[in-house]
TORPA-4810 file (N, C-alpha, C, O; in nm, 3 decimals):
<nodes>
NODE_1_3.410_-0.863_-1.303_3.267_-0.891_-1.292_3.227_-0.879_-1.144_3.305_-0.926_-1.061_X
NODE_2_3.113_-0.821_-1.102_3.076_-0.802_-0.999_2.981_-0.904_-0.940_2.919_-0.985_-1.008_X
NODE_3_2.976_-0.895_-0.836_2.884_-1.011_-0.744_2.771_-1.049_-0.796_2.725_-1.158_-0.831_X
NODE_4_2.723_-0.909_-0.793_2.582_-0.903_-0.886_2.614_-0.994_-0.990_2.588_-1.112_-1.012_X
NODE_5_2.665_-0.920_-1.036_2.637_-1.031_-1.227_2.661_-1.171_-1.230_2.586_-1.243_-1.296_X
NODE_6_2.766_-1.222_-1.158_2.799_-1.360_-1.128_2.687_-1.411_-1.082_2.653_-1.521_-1.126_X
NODE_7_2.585_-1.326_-0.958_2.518_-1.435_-0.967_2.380_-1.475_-1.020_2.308_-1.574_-1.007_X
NODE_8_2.367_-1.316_-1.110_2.291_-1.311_-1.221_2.330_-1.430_-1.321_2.242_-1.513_-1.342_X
NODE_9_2.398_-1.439_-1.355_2.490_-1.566_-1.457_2.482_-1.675_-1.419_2.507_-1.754_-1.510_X
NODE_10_2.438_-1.762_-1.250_2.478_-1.850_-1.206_2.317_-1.926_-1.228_2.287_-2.045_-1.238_X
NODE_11_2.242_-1.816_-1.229_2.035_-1.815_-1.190_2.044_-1.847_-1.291_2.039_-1.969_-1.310_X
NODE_12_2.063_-1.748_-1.415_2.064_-1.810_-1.553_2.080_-1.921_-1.590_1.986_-1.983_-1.640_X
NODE_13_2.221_-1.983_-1.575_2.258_-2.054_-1.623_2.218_-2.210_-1.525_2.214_-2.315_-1.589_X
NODE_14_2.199_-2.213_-1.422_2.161_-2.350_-1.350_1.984_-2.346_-1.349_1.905_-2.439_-1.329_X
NODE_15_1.956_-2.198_-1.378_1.782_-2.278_-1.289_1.703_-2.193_-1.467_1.598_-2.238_-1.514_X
NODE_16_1.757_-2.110_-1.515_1.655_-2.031_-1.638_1.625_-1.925_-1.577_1.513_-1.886_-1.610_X
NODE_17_1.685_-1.847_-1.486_1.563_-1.724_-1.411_1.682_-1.610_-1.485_1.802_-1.603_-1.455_X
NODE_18_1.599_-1.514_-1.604_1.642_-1.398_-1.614_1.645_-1.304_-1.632_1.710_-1.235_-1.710_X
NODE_19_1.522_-1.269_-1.510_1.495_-1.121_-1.528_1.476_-1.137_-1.376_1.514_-1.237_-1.315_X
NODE_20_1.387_-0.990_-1.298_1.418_-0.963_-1.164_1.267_-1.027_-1.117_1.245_-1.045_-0.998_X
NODE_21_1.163_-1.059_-1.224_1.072_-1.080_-1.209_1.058_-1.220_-1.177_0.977_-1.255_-1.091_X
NODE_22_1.149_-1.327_-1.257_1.171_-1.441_-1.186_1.216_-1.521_-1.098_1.185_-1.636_-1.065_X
NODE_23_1.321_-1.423_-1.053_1.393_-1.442_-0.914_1.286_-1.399_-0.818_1.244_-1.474_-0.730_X
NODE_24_1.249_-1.291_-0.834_1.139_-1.255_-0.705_1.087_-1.350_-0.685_1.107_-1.401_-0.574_X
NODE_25_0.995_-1.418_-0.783_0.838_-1.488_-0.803_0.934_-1.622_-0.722_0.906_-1.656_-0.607_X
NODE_26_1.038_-1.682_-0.793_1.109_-1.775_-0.723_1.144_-1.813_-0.557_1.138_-1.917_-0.492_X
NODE_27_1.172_-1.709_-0.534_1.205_-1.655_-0.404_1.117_-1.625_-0.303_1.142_-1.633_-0.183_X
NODE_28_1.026_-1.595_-0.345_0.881_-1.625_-0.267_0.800_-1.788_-0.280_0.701_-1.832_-0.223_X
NODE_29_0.858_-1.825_-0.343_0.796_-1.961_-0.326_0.895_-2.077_-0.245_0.862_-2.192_-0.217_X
NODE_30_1.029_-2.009_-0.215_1.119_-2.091_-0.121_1.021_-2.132_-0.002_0.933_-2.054_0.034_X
NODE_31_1.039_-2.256_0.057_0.990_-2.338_0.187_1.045_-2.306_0.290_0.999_-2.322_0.403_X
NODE_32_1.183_-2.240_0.253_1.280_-2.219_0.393_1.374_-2.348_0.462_1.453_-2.400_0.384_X
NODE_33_1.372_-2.383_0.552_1.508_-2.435_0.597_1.433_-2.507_0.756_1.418_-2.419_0.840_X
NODE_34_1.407_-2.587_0.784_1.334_-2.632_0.946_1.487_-2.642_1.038_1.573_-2.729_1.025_X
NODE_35_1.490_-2.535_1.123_1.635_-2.572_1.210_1.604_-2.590_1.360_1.664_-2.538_1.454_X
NODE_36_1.488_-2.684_1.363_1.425_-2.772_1.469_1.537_-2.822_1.530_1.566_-2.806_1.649_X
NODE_37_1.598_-2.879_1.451_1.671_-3.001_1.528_1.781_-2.897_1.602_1.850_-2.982_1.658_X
NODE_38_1.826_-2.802_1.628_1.893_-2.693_1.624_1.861_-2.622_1.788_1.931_-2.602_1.887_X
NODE_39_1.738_-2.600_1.757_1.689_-2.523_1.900_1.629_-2.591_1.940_1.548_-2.510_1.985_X
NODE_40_1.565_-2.746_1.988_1.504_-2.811_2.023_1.590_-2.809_2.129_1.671_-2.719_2.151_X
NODE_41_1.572_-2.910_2.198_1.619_-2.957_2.404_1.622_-3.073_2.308_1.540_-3.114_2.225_X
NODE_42_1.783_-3.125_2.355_1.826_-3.264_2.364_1.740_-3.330_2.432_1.663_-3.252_2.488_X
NODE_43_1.711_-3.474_2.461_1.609_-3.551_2.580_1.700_-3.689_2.555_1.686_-3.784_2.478_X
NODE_44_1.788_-3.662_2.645_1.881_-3.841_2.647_1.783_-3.948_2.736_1.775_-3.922_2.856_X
NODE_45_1.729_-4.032_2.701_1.683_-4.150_2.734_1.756_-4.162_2.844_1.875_-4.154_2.816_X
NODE_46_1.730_-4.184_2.998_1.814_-4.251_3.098_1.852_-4.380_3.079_1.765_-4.445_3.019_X
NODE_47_1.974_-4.458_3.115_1.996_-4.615_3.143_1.969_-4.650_3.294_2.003_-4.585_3.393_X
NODE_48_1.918_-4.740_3.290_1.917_-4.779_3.456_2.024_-4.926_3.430_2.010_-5.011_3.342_X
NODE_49_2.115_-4.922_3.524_2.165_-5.083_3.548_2.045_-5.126_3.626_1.971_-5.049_3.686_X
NODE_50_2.029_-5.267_3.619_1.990_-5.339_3.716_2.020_-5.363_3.833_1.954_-5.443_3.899_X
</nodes>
């Protein structure tokens, strides 16, 4: 079995998507992934002793 089909089989079987028309439509409605925290600048709080 090829990649393809496995994961034709996997859409099917966990979410109902089975044709190319529902994966698309699916796949355009993904939100994506925020990897803010990722490329942001660290900002460490300084300590001061007294």
């Amino acid at each position: 079995m090829e990649l393809k089909e496995k994961l034709r089989q996997i859409l099917k079987e966990r979410y109902g998507m089975e044709n190319d028309a529902e994966i698309i439509k699916e796949a355009g409605a993904l939100q994506g992934i925020d990897l803010g925290i990722f490329v942001n600048p660290y900002e460490k709080d300084e300590v001061k002793s007294a």
